[in-house]
N, CA and C atoms as a LAMMPS dump frame, in Angstrom:
ITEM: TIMESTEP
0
ITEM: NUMBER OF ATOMS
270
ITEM: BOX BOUNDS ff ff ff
-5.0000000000000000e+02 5.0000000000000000e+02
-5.0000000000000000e+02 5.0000000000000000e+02
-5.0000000000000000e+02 5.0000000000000000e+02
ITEM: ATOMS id mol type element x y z
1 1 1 N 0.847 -1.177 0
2 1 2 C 0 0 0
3 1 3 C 0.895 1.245 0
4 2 1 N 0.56 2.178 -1.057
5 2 2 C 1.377 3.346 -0.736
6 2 3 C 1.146 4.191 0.734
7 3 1 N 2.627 4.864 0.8
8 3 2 C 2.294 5.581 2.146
9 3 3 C 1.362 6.749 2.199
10 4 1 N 0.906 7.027 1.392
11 4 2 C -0.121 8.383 0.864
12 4 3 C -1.55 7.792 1.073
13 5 1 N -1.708 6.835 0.243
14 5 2 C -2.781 6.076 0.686
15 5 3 C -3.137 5.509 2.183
16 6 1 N -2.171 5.234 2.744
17 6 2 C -2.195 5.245 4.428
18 6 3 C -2.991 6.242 4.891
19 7 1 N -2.086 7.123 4.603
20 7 2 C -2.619 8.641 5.393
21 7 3 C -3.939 8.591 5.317
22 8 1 N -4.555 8.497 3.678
23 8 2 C -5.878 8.781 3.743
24 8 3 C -6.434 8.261 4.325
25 9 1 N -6.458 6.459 4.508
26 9 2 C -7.026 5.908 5.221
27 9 3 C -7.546 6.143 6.5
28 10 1 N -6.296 6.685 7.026
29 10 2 C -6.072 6.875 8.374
30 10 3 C -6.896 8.185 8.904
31 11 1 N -6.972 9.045 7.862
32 11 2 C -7.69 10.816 8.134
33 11 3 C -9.386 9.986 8.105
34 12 1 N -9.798 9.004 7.562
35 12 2 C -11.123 8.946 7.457
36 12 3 C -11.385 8.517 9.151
37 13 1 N -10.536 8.355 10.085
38 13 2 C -11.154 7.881 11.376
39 13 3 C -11.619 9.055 11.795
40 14 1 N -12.441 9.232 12.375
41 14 2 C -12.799 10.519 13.157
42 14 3 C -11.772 10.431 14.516
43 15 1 N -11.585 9.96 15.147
44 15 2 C -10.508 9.362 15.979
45 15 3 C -9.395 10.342 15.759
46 16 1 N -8.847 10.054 14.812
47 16 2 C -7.398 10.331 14.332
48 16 3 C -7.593 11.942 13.58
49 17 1 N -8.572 12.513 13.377
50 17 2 C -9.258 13.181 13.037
51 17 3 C -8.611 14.678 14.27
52 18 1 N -9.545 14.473 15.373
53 18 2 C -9.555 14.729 16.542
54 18 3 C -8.349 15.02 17.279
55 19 1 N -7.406 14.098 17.255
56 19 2 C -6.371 14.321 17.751
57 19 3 C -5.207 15.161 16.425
58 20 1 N -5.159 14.699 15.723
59 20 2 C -4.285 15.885 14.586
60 20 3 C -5.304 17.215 14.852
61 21 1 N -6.266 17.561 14.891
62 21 2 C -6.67 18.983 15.379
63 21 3 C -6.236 19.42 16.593
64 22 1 N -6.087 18.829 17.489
65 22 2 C -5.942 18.837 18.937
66 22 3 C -4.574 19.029 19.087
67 23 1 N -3.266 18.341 18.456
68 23 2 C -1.709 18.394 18.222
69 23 3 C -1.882 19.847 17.511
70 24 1 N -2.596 20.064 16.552
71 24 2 C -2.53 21.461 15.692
72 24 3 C -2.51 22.98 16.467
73 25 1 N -3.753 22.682 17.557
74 25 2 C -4.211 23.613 18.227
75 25 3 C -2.858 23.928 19.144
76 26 1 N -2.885 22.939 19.785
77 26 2 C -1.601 22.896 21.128
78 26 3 C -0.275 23.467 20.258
79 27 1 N 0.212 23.161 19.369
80 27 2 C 1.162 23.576 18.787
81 27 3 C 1.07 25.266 18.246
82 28 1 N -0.027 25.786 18.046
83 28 2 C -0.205 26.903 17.308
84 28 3 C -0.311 27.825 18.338
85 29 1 N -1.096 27.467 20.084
86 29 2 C -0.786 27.846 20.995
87 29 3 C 1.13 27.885 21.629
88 30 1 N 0.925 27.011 21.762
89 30 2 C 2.349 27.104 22.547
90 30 3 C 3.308 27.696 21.691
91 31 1 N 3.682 27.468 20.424
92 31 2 C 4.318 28.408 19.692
93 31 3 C 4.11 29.263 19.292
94 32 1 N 2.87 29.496 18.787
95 32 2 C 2.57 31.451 18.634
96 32 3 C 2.626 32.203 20.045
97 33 1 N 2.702 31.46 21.105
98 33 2 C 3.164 32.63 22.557
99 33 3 C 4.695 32.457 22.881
100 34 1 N 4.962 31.857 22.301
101 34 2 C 6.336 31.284 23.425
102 34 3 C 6.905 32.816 22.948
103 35 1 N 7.372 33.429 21.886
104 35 2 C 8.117 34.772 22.016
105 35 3 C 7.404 35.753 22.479
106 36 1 N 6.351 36.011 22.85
107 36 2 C 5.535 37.224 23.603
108 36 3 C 6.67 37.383 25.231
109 37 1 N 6.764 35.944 25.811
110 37 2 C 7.567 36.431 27.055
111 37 3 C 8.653 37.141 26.789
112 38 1 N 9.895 36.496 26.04
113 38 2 C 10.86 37.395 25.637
114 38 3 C 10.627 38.705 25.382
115 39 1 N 9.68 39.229 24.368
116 39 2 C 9.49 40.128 23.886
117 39 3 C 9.351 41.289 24.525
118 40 1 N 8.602 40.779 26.041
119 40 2 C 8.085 41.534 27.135
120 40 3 C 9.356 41.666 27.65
121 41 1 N 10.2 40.795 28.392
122 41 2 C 11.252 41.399 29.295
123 41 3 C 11.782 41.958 28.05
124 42 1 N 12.601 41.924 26.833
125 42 2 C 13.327 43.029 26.81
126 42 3 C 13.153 44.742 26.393
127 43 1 N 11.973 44.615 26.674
128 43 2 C 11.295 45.951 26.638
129 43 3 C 11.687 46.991 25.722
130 44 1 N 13.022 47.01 24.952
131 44 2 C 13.24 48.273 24.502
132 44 3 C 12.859 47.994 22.702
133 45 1 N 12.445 46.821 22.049
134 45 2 C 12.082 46.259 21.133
135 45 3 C 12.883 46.663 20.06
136 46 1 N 14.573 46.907 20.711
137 46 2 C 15.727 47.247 19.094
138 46 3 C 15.592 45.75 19.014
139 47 1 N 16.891 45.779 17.423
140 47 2 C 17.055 44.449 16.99
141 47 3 C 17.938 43.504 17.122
142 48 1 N 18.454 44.077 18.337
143 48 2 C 19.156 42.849 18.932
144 48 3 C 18.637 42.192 20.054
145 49 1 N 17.178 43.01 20.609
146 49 2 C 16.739 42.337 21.427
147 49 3 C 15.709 41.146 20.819
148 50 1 N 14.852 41.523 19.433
149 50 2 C 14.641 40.333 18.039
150 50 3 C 15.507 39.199 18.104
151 51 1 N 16.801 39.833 18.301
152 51 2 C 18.013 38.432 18.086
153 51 3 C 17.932 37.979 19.013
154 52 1 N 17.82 38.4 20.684
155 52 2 C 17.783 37.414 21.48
156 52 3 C 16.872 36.601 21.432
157 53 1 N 15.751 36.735 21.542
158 53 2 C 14.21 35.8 21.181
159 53 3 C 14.753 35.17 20.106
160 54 1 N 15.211 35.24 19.064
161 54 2 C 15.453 34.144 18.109
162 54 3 C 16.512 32.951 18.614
163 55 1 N 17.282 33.762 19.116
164 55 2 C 18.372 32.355 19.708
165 55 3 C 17.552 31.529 20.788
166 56 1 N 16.795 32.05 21.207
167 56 2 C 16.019 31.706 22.73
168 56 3 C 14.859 30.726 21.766
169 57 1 N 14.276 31.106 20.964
170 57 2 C 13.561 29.871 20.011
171 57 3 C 14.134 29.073 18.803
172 58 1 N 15.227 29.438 19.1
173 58 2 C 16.074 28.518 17.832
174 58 3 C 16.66 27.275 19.107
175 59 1 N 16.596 27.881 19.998
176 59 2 C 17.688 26.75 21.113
177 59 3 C 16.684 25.917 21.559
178 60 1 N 15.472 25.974 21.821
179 60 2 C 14.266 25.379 22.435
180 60 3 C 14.313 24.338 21.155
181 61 1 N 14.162 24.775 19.554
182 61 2 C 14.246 23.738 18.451
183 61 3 C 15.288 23.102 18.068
184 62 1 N 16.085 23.715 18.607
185 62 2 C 17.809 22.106 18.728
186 62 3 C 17.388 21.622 19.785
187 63 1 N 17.179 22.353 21.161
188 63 2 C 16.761 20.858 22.021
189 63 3 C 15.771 19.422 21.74
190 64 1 N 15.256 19.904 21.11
191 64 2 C 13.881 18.994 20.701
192 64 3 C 14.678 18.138 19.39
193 65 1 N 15.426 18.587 18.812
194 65 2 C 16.347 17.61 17.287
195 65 3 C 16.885 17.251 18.487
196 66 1 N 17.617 17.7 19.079
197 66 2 C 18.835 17.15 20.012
198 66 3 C 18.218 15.543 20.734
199 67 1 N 16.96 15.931 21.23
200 67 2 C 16.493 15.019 22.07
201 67 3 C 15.542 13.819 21.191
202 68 1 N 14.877 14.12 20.048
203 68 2 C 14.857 13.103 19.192
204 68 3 C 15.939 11.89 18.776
205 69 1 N 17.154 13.056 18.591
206 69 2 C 18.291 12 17.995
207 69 3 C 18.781 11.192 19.38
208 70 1 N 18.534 11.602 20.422
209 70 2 C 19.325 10.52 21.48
210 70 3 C 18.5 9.867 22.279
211 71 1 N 17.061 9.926 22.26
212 71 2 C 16.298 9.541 23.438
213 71 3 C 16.268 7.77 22.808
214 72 1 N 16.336 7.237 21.075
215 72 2 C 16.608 5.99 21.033
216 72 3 C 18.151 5.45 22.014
217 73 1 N 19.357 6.175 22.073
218 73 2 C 20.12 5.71 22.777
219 73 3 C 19.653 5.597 24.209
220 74 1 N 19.524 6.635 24.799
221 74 2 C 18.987 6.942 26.504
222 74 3 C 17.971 5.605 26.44
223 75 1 N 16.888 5.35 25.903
224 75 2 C 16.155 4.058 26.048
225 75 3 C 17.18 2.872 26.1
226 76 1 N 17.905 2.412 25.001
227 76 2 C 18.117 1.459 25.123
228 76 3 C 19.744 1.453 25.761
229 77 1 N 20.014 2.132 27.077
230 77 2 C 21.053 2.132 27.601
231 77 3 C 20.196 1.978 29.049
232 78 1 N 19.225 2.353 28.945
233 78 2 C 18.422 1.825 30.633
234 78 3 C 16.688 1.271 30.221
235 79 1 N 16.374 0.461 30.998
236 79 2 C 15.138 -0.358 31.13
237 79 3 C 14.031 0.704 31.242
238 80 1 N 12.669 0.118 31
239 80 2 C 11.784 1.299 30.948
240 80 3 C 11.509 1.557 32.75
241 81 1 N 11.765 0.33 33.66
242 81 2 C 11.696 0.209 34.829
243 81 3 C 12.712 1.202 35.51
244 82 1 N 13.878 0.975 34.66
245 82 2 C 15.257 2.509 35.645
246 82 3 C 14.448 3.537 35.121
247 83 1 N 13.787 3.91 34.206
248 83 2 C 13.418 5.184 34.097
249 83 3 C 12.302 5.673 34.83
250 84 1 N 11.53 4.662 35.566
251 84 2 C 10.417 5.092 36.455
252 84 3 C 10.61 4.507 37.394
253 85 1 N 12.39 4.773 38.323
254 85 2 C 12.642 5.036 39.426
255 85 3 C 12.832 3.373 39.91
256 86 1 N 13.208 2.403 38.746
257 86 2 C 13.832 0.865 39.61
258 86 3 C 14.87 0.863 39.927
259 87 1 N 15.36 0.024 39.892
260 87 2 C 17.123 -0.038 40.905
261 87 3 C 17.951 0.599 39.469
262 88 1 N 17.79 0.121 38.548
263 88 2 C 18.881 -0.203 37.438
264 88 3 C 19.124 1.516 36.52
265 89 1 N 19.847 1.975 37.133
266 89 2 C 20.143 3.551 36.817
267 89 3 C 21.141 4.062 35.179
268 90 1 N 21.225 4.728 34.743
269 90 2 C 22.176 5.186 33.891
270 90 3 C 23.468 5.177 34.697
């Protein structure tokens, strides 16, 4: 089956429906505010205070690549049990 054809399949659940609106919403929230805080403390709105908010949301989106690319290692270097506090630690 093509992977396109998946998708469609998959958009006809109302189910799946629901939650891609719901990921959409949350995302359009949390990222259309996240620079309003910055924006506010540096109060004087030149353009290097622009540049700080950009490094400040460019670094939040390497953490998130960052933590994609290693959370397969971090799993399979400890049990799902060390990670919710069993004996067997990193």
């Amino acid at each position: 089956m093509h992977p396109l054809a998946r998708y469609a399949s998959l958009l006809r659940l109302r189910r799946v429906r629901i939650v891609l609106l719901a990921v959409a919403v949350e995302g359009f929230l949390f990222f259309g505010i996240f620079g309003y805080p910055g924006r506010a403390s540096c109060g004087t709105g030149s353009a290097s205070s622009y540049t700080a908010i950009g490094f400040v949301l460019a670094g939040f989106g390497l953490g998130g690549v960052v933590y994609s690319v290693l959370v397969k290692v971090l799993l399979s270097a400890a049990s799902a049990s060390a990670w919710l506090g069993g004996r067997r630690r990193l």
